[in-house]
Backbone as XML, in Angstrom:
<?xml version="1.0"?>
<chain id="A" units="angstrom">
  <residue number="1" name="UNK">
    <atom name="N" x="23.486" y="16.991" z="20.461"/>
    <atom name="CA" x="22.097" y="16.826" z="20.814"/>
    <atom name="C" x="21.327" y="16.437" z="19.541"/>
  </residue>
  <residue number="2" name="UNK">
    <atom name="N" x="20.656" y="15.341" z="19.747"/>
    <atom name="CA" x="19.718" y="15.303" z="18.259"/>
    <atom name="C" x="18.746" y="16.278" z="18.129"/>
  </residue>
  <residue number="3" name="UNK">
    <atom name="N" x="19.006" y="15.733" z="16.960"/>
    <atom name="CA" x="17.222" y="16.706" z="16.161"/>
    <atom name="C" x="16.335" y="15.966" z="15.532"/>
  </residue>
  <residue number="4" name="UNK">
    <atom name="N" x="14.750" y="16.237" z="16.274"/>
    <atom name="CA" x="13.865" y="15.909" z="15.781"/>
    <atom name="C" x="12.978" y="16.337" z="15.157"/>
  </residue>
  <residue number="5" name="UNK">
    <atom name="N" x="12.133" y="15.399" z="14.106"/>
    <atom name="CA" x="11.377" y="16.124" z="13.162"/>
    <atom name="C" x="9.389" y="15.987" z="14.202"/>
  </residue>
  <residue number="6" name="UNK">
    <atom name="N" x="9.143" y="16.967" z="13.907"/>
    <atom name="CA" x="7.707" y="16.895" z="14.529"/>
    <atom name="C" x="6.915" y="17.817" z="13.752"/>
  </residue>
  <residue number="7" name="UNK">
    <atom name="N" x="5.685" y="17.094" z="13.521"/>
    <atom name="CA" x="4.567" y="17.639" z="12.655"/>
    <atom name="C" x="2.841" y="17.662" z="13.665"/>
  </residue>
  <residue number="8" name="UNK">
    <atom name="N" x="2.343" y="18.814" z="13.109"/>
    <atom name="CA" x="1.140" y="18.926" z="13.625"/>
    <atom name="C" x="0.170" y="17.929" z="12.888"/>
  </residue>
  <residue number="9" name="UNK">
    <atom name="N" x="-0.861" y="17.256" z="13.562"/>
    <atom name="CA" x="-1.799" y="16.688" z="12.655"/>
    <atom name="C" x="-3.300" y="17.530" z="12.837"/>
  </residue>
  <residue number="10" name="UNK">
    <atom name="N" x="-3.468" y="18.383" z="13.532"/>
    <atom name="CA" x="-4.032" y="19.650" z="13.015"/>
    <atom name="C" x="-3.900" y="20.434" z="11.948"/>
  </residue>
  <residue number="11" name="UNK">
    <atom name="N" x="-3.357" y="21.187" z="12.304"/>
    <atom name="CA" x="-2.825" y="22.227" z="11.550"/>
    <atom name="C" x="-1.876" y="22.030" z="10.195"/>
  </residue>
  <residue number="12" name="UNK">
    <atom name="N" x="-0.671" y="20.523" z="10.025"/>
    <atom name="CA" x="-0.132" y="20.526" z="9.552"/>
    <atom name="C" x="1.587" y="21.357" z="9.702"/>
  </residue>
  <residue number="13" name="UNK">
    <atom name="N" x="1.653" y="22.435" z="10.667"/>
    <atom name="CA" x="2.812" y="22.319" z="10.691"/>
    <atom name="C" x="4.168" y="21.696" z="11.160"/>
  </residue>
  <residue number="14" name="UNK">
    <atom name="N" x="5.072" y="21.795" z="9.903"/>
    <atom name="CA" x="6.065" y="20.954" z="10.484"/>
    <atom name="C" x="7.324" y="21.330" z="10.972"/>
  </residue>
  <residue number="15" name="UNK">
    <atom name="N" x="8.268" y="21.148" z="11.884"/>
    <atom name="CA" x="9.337" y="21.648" z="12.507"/>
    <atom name="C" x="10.841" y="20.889" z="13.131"/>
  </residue>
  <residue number="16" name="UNK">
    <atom name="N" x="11.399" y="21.120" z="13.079"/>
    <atom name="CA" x="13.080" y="20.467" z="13.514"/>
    <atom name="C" x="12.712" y="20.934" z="14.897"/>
  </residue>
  <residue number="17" name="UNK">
    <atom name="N" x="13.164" y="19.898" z="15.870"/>
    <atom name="CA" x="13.700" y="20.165" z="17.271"/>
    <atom name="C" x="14.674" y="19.718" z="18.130"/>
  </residue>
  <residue number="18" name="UNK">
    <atom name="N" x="15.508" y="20.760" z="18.319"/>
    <atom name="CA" x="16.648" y="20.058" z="18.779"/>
    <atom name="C" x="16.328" y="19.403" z="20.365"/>
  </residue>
  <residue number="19" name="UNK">
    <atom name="N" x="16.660" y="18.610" z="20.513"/>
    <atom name="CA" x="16.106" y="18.284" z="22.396"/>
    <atom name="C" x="17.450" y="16.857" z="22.506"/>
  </residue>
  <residue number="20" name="UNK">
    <atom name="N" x="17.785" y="17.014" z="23.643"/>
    <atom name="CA" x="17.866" y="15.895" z="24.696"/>
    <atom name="C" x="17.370" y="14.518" z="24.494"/>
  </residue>
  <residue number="21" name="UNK">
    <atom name="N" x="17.659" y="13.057" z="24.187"/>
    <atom name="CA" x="17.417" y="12.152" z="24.399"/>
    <atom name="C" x="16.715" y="11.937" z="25.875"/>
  </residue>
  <residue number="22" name="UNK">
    <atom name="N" x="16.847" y="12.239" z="26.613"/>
    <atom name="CA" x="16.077" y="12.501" z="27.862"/>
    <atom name="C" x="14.899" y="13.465" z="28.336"/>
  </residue>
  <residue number="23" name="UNK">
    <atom name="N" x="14.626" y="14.164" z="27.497"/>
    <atom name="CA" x="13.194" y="15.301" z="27.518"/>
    <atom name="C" x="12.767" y="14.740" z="27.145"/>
  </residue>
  <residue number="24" name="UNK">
    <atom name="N" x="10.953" y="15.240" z="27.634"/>
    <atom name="CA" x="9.727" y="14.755" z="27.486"/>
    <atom name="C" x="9.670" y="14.903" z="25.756"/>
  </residue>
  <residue number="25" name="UNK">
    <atom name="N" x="8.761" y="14.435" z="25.420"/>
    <atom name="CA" x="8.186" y="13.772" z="23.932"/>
    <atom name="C" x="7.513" y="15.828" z="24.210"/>
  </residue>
  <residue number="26" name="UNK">
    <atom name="N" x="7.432" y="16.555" z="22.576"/>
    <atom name="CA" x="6.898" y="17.672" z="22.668"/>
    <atom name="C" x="5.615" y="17.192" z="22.457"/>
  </residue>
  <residue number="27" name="UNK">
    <atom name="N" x="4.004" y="17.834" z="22.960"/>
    <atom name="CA" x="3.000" y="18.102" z="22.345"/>
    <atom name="C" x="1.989" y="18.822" z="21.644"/>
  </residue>
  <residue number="28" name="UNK">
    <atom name="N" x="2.375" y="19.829" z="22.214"/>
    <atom name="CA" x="1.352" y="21.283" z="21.842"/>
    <atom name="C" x="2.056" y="21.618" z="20.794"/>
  </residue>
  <residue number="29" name="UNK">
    <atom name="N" x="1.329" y="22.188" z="19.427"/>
    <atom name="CA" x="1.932" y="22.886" z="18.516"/>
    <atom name="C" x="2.235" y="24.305" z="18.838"/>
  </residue>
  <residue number="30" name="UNK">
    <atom name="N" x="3.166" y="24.926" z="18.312"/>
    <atom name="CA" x="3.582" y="26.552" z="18.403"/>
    <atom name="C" x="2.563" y="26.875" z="17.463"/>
  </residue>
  <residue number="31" name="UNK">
    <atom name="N" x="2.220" y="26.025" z="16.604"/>
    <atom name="CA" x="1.870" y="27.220" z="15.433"/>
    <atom name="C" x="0.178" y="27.103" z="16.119"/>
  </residue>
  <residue number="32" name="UNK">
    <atom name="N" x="-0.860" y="26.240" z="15.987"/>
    <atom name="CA" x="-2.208" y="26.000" z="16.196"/>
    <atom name="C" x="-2.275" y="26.096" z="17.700"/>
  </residue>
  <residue number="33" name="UNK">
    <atom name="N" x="-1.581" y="25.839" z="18.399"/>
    <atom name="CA" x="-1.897" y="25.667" z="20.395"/>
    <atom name="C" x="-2.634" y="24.230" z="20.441"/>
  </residue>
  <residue number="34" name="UNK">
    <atom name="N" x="-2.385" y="23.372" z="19.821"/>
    <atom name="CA" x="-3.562" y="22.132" z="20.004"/>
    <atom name="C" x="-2.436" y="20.913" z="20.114"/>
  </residue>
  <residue number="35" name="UNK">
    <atom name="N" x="-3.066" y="20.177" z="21.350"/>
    <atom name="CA" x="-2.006" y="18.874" z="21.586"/>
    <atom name="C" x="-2.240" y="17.529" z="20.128"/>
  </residue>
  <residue number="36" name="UNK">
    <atom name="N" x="-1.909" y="18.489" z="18.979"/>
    <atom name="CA" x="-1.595" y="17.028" z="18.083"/>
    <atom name="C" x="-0.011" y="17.238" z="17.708"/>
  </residue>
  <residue number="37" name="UNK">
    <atom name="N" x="0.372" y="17.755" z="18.570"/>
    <atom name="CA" x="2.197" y="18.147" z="17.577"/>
    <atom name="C" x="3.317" y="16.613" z="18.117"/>
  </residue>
  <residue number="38" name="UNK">
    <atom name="N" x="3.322" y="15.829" z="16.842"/>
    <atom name="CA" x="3.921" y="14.464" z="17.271"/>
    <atom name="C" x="5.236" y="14.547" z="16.315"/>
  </residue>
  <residue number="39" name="UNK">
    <atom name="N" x="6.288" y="13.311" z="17.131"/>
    <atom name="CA" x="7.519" y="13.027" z="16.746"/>
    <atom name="C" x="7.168" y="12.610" z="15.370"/>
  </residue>
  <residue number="40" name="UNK">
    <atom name="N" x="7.923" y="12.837" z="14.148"/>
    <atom name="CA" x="7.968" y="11.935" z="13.136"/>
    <atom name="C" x="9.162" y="11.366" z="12.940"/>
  </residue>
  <residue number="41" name="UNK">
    <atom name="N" x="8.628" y="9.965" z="11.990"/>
    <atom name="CA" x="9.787" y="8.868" z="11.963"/>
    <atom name="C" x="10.760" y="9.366" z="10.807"/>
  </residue>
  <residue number="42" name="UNK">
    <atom name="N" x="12.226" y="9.578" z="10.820"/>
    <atom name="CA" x="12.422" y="10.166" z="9.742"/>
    <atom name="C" x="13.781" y="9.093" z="9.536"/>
  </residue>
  <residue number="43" name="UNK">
    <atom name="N" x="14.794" y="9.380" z="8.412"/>
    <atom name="CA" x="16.281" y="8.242" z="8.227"/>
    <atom name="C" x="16.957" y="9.023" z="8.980"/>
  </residue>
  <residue number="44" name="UNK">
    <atom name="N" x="18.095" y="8.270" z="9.261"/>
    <atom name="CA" x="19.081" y="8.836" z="10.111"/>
    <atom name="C" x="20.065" y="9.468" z="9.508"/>
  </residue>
  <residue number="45" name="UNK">
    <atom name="N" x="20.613" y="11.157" z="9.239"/>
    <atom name="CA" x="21.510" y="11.869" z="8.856"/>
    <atom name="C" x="23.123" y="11.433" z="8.686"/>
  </residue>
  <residue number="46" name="UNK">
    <atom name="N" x="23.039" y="9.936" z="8.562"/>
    <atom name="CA" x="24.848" y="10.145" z="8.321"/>
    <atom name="C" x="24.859" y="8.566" z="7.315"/>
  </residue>
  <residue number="47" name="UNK">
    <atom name="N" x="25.885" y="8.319" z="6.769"/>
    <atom name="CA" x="26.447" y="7.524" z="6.168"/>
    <atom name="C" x="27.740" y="6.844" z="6.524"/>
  </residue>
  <residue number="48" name="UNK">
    <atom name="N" x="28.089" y="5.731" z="6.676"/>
    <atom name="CA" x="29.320" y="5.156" z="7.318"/>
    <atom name="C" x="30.016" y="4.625" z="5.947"/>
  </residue>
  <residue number="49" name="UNK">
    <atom name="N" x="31.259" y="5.343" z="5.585"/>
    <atom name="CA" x="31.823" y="5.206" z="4.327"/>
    <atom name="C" x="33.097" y="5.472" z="4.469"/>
  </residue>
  <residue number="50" name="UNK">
    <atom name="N" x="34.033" y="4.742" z="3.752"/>
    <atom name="CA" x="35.940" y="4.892" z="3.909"/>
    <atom name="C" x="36.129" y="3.416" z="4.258"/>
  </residue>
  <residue number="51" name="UNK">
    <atom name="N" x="36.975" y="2.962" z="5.048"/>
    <atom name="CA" x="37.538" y="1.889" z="4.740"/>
    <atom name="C" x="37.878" y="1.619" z="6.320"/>
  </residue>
  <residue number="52" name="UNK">
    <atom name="N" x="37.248" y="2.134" z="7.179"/>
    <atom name="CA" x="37.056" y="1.944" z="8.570"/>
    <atom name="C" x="36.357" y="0.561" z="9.149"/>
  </residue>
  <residue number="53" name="UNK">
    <atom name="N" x="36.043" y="0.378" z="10.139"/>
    <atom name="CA" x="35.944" y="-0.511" z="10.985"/>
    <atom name="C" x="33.975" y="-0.964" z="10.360"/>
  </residue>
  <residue number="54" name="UNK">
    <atom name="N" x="33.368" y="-0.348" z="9.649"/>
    <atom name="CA" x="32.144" y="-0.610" z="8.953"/>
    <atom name="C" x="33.044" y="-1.947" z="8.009"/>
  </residue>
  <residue number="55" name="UNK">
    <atom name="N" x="33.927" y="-1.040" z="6.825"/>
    <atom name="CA" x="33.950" y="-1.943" z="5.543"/>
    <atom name="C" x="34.150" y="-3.232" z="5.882"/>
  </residue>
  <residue number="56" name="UNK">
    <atom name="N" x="35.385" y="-2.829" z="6.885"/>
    <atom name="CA" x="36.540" y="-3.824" z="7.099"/>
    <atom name="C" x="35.315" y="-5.090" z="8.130"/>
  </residue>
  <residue number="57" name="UNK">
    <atom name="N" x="34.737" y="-4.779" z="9.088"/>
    <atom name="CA" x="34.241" y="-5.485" z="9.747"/>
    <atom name="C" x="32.636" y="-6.299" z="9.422"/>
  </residue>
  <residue number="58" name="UNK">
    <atom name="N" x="31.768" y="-5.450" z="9.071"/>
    <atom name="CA" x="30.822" y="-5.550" z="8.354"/>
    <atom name="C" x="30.007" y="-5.442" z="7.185"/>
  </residue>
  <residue number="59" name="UNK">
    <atom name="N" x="30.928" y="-4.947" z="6.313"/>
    <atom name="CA" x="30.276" y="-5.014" z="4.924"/>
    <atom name="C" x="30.625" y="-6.440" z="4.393"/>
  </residue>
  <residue number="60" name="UNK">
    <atom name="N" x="31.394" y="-7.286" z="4.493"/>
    <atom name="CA" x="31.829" y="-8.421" z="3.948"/>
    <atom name="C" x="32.989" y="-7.970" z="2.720"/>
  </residue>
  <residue number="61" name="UNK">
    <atom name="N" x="33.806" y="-7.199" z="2.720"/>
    <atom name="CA" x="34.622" y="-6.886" z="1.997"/>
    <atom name="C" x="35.363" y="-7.781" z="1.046"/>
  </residue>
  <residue number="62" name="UNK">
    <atom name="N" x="36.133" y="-8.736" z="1.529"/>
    <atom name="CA" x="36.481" y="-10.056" z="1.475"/>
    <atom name="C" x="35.839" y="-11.345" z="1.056"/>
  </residue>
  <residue number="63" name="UNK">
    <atom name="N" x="34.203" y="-11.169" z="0.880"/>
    <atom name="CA" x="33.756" y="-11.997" z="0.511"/>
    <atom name="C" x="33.369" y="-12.326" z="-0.816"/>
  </residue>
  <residue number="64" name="UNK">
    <atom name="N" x="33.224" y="-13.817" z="-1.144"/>
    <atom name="CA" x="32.875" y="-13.451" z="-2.109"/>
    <atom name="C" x="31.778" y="-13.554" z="-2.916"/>
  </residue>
  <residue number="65" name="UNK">
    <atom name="N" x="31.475" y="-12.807" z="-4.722"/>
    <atom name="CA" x="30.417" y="-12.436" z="-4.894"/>
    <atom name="C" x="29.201" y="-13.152" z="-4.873"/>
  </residue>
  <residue number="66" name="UNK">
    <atom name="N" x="27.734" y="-13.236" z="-4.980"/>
    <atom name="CA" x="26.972" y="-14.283" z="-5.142"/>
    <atom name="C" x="26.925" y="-15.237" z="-6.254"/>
  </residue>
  <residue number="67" name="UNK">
    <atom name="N" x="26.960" y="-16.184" z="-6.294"/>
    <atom name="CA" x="26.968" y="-16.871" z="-7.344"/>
    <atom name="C" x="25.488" y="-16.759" z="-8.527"/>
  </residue>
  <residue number="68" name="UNK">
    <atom name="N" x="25.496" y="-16.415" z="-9.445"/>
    <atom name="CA" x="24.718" y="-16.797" z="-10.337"/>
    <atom name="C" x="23.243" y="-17.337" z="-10.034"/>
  </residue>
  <residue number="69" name="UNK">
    <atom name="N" x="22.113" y="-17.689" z="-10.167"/>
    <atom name="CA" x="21.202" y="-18.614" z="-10.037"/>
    <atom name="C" x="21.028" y="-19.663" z="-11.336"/>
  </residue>
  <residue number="70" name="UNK">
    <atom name="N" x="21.158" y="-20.753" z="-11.527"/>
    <atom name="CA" x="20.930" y="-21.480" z="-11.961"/>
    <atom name="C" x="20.062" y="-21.264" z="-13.258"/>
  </residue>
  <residue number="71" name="UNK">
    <atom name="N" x="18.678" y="-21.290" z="-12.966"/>
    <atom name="CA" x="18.167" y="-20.934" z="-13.851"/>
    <atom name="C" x="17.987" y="-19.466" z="-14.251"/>
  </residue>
  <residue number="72" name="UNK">
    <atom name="N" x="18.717" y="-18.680" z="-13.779"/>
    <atom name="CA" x="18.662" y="-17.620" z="-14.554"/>
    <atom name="C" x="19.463" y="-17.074" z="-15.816"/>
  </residue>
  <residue number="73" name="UNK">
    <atom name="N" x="19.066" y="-16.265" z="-16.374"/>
    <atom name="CA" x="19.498" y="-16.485" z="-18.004"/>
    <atom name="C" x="20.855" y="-15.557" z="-18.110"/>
  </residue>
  <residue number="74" name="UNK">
    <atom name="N" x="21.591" y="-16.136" z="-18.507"/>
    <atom name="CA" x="23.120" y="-15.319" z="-18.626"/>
    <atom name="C" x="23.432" y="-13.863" z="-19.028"/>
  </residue>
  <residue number="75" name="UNK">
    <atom name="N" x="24.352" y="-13.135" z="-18.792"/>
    <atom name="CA" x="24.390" y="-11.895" z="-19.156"/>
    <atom name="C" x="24.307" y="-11.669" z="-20.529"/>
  </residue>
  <residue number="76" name="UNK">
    <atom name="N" x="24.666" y="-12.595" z="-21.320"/>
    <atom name="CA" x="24.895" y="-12.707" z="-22.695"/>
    <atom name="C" x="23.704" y="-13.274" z="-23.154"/>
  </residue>
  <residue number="77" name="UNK">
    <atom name="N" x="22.672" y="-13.279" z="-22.653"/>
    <atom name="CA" x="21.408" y="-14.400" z="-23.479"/>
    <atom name="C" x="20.722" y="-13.019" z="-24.078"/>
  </residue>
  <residue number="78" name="UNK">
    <atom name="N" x="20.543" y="-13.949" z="-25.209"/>
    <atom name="CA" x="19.626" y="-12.659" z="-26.239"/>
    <atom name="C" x="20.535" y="-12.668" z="-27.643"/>
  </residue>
  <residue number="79" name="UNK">
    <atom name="N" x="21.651" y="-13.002" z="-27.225"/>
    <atom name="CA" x="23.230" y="-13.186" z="-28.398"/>
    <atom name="C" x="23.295" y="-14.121" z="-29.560"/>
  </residue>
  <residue number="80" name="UNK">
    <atom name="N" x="22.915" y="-15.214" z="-28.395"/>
    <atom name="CA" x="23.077" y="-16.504" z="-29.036"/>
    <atom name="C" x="24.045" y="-17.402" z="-28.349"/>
  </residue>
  <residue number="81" name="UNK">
    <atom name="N" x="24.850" y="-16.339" z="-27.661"/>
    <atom name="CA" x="26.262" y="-17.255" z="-27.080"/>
    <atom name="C" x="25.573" y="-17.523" z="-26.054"/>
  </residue>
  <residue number="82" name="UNK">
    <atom name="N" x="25.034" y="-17.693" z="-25.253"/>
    <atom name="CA" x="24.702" y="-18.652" z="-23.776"/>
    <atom name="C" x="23.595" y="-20.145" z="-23.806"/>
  </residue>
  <residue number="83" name="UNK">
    <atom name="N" x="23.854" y="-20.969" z="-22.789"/>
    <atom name="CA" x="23.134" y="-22.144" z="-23.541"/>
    <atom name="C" x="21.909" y="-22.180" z="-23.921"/>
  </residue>
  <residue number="84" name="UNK">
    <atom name="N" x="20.947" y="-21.320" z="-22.861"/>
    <atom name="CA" x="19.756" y="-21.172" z="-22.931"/>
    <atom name="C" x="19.120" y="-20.842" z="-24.658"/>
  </residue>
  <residue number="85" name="UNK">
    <atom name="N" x="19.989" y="-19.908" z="-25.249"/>
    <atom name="CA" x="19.687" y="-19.493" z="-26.661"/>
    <atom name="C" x="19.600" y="-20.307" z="-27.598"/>
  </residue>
  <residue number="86" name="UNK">
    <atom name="N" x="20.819" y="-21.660" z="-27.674"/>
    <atom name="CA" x="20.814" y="-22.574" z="-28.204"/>
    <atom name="C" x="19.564" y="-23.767" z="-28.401"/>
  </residue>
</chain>
């Protein structure tokens, strides 16, 4: 079951709720009794990491790196060795 984050804009308090993808949206706060108690937008609790069907399929594993930009100045500029320095 997920959990959602919901905050009063009264009162300010804030709270985890576990609920159902299918229950009503909560409104009333526990803490004040006043209908400002709303969903907040929060990141999503997990990370997709290992070498599973993410890397392999959608990270671009296999690809390859970006090339350079043109005019941008080489890792080495500041040295002397890149052309730009010259």
């Amino acid at each position: 079951m997920p959990i959602y984050a919901y905050k009063c804009a009264s009162c300010g308090f804030a709270q985890d709720e576990m609920q159902k993808v299918s229950d009503a949206l909560l409104t009333v706060c526990p803490s004040c009794g006043k209908a400002d108690y709303a969903k907040q937008v929060a990141a999503p609790g997990f990370a997709l990491k290992g070498n599973g069907w993410y890397a392999t399929d959608f990270k671009g594993g296999n690809s390859k790196p970006a090339e350079p930009k043109p005019d941008a100045p080489s890792p080495a500029c500041g040295t002397g060795a890149c052309p730009a320095c010259n």
